[in-house]
C-alpha positions as CSV (number, residue, x, y, z in Angstrom):
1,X,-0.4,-25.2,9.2
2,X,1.2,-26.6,6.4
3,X,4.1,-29.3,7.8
4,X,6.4,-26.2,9.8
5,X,4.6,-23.1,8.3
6,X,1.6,-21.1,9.7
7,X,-0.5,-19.2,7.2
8,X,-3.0,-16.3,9.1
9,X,-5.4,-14.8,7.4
10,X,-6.4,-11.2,9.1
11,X,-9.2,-8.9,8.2
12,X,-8.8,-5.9,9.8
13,X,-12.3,-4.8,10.9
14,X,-12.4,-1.5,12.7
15,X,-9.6,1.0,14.3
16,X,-6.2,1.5,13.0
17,X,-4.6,-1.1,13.1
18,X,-0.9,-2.0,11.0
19,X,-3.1,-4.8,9.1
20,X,-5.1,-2.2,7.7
21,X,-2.4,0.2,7.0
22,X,-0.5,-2.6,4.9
23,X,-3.4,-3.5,3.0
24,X,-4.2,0.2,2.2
25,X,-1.0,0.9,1.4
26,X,0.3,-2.6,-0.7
27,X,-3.0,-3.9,-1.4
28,X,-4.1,-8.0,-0.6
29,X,-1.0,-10.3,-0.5
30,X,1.8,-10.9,2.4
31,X,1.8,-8.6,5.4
32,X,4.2,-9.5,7.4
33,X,6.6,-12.9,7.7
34,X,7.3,-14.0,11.9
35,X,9.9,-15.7,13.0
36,X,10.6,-17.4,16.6
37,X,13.7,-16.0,18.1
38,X,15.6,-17.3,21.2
39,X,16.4,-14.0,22.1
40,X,14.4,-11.2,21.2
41,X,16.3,-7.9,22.8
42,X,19.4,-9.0,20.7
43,X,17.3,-9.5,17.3
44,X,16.2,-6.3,17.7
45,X,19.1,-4.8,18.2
46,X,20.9,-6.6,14.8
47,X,17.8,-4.9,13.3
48,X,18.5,-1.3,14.6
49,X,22.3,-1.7,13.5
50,X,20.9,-2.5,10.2
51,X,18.5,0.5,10.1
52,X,15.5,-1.3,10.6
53,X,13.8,0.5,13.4
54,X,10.9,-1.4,16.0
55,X,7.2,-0.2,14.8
56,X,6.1,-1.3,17.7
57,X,6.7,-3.8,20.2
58,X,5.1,-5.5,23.3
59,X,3.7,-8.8,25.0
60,X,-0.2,-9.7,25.5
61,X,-1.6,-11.0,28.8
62,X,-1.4,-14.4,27.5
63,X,1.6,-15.0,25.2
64,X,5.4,-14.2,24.5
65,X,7.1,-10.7,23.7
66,X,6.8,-9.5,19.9
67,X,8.5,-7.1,18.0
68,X,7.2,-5.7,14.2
69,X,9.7,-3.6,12.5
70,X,8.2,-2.4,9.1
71,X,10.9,-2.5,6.0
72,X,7.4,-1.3,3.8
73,X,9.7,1.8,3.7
74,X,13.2,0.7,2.7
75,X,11.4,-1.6,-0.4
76,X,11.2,-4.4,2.0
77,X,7.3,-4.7,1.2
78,X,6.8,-6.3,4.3
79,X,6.5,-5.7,8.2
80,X,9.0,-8.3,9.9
81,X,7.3,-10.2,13.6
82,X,9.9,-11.4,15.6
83,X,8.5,-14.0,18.7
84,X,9.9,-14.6,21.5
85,X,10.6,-18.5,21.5
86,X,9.0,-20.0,24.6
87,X,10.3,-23.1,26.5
88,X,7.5,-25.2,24.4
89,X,8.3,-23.5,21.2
């Protein structure tokens, strides 16, 4: 952490996996930017009536819901992570 911002560092290590399909296809650098959203169904609708289709979406055992929608296509050059906020985010 740096004061508000969270750097993660990935290494994709086996599988497919979206990491490793960003780093083959832009090389080393930013891979995706997240943001916490109150209200994660209505982001990703904004998104959709944008153009900017889900990649994938889902929630582990463990934490909130996630969306990634991947603008790597539309020049974008990056994969955008939507969070769901939390009551203690």
């Amino acid at each position: 952490m740096i004061g508000e911002v969270a750097f993660e560092f990935v290494q994709p290590l086996k599988g497919k996996v979206i990491y490793g399909e960003s780093l083959d296809k832009m090389g080393e650098g930013v891979c995706d930017m997240a943001f916490t959203v109150a209200n994660l169904e209505q982001e990703i609708k904004k998104l959709s009536q944008k153009g900017i289709e889900i990649a994938f979406a889902g929630k582990s055992k463990s934490g909130p819901a996630f969306a990634y929608s991947d603008t790597r296509e539309q020049n974008g050059n990056v994969m955008i992570r939507l969070i769901q906020r939390t009551l203690t985010n």
